[in-house]
SENU-53250 format. One record per residue (C-alpha): residue in one letter; x, y, z. Coordinates in pm, 1 decimal, always signed. Layout:
// SENU-53250
   residu         px         py         pz
        A          X          Y          Z
...
END
This chain:
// SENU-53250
   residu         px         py         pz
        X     +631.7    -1510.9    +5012.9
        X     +643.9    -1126.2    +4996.0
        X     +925.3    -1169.8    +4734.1
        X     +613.4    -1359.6    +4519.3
        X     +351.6    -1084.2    +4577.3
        X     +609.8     -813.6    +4474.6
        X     +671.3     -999.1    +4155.7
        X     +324.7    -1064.7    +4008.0
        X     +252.4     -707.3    +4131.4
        X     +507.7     -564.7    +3879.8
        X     +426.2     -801.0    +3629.8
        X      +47.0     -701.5    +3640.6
        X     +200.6     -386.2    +3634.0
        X     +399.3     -392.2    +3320.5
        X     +103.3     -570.4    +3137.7
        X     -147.4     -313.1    +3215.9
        X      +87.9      -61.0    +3099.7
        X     +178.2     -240.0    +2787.7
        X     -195.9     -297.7    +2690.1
        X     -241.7      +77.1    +2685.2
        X      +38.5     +138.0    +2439.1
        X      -71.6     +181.2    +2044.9
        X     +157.4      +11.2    +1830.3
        X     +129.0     +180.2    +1477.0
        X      -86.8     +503.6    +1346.3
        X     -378.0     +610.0    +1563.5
        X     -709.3     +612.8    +1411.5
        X     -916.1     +964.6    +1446.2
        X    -1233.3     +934.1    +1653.6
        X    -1529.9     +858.2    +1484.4
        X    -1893.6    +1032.4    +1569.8
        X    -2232.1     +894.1    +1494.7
        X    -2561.0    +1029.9    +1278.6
        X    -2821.1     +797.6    +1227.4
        X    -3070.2     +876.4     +947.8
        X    -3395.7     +765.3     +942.1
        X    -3668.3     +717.9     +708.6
        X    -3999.0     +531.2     +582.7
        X    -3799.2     +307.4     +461.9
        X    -3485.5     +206.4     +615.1
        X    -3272.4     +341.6     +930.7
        X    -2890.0     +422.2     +872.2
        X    -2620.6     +451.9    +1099.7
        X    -2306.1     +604.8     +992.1
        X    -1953.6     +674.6    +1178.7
        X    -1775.7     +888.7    +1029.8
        X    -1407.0    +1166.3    +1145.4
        X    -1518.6    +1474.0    +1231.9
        X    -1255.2    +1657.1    +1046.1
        X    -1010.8    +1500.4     +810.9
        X     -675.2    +1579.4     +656.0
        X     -484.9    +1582.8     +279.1
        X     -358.6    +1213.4     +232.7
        X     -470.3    +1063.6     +540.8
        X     -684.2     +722.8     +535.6
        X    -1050.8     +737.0     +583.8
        X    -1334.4     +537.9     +744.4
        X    -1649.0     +534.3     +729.5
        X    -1885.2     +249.9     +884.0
        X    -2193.0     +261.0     +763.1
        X    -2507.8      +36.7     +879.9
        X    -2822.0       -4.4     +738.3
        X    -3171.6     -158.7     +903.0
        X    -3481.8     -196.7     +627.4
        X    -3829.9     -128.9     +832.0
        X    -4167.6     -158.3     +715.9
        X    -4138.2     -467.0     +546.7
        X    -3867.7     -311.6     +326.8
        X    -3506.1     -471.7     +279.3
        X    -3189.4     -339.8     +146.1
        X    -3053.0     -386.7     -153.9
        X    -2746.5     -213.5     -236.7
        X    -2588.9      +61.1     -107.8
        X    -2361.9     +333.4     -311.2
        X    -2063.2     +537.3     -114.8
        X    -1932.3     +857.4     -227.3
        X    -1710.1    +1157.2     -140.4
        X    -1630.7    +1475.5     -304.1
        X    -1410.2    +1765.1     -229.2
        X    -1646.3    +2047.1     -192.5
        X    -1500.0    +2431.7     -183.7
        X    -1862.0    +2465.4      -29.3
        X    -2041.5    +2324.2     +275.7
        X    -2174.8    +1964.5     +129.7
        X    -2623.0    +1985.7      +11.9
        X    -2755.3    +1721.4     -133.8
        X    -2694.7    +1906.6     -459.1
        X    -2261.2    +1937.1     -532.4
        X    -2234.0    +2155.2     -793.7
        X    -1857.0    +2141.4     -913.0
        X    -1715.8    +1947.0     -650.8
        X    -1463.5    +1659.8     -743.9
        X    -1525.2    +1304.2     -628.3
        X    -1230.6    +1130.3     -501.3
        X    -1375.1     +807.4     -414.3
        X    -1662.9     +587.6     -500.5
        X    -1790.5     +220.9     -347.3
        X    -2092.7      +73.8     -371.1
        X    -2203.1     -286.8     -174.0
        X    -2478.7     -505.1     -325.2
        X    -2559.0     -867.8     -181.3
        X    -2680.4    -1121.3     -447.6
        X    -2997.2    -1105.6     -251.8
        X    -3162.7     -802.4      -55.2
        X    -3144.3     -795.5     +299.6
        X    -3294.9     -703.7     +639.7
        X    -2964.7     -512.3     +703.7
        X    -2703.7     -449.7     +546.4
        X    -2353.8     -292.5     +723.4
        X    -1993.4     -213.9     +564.3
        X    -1655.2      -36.2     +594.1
        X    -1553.1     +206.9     +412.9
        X    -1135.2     +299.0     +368.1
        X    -1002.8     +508.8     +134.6
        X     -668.3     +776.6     +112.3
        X     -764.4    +1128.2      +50.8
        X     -543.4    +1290.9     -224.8
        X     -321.1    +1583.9     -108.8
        X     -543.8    +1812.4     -249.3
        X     -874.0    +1908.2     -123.4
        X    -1105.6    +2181.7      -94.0
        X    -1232.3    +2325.4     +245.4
        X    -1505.8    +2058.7     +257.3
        X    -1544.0    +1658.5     +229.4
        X    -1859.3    +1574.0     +126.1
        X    -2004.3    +1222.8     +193.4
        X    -2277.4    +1092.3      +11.8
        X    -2486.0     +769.7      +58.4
        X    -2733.8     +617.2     -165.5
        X    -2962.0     +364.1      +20.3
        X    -3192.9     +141.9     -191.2
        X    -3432.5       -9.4      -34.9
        X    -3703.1     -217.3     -170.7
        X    -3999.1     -440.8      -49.8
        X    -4007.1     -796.3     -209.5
        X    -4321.3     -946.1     -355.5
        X    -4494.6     -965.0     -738.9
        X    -4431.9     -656.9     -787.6
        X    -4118.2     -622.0     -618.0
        X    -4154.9     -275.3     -489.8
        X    -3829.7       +0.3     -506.7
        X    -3858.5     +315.2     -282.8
        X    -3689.2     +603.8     -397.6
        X    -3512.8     +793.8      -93.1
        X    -3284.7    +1146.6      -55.9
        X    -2913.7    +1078.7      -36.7
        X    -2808.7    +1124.0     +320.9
        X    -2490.6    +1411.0     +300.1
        X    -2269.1    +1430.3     +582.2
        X    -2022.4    +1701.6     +573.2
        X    -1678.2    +1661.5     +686.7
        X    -1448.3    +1949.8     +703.0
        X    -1100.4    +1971.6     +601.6
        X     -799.9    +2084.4     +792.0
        X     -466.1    +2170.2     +689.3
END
């Protein structure tokens, strides 16, 4: 009997230890900013520092309030020798999505992945375009500000 309880100790054990093991390359931390407006609220996870030629996420998540919906989203990123403003003046962009369901939505959430090139500027500059818009005859757009996360760059 002892013999029994030694065995399924080391097997629970060797599973706990195996579950904490990370098979392939880690994926940098994300941190959270929510934006908020008349309009809509946003929710975006993002690094806090990237590097030249590594893979990027970004999650972002958007809620329509008021009675407004979403209706299509555009992604963007730039390498900025500046600190990111909602005005880029000569910085490059090195990636552009944009996600628009056939019909608008209540909320609308997506994942964005993308490879750096190997050379950037000091700065990553994220840019979101959220369009929301409230349905009815007329249907009604709202215009909103980009939301501009800086990211910086290391290495």
């Amino acid at each position: 009997m002892p013999i029994i309880v030694l065995v399924i100790a080391v097997a629970l054990t060797a599973a706990v230890l195996l579950s904490s093991v990370e098979v392939g390359p880690r994926e940098a931390s994300l941190t959270r900013k929510v934006v908020s407006s008349d309009a809509f609220e946003a929710e975006v996870s993002y690094p806090i520092h990237v590097r030249p030629g590594e893979e990027v996420k970004v999650e972002v998540s958007v809620k329509g309030k008021g009675g407004f919906m979403v209706s299509a989203m555009v992604f963007r990123a730039y390498s900025c020798s500046q600190k990111p403003e909602p005005l880029m003046l000569g910085a490059e962009l090195v990636y552009e999505g944009s996600t628009r369901p056939p019909e608008p939505r209540s909320e609308l959430s997506t994942t964005y992945r993308f490879r750096l090139p190997e050379k950037l500027d000091e700065w990553l500059g994220l840019v979101i375009y959220v369009t929301p818009v409230k349905p009815g005859k007329p249907m009604i757009i709202h215009y909103t500000e980009p939301i501009v996360i800086p990211i910086k760059v290391e290495g």
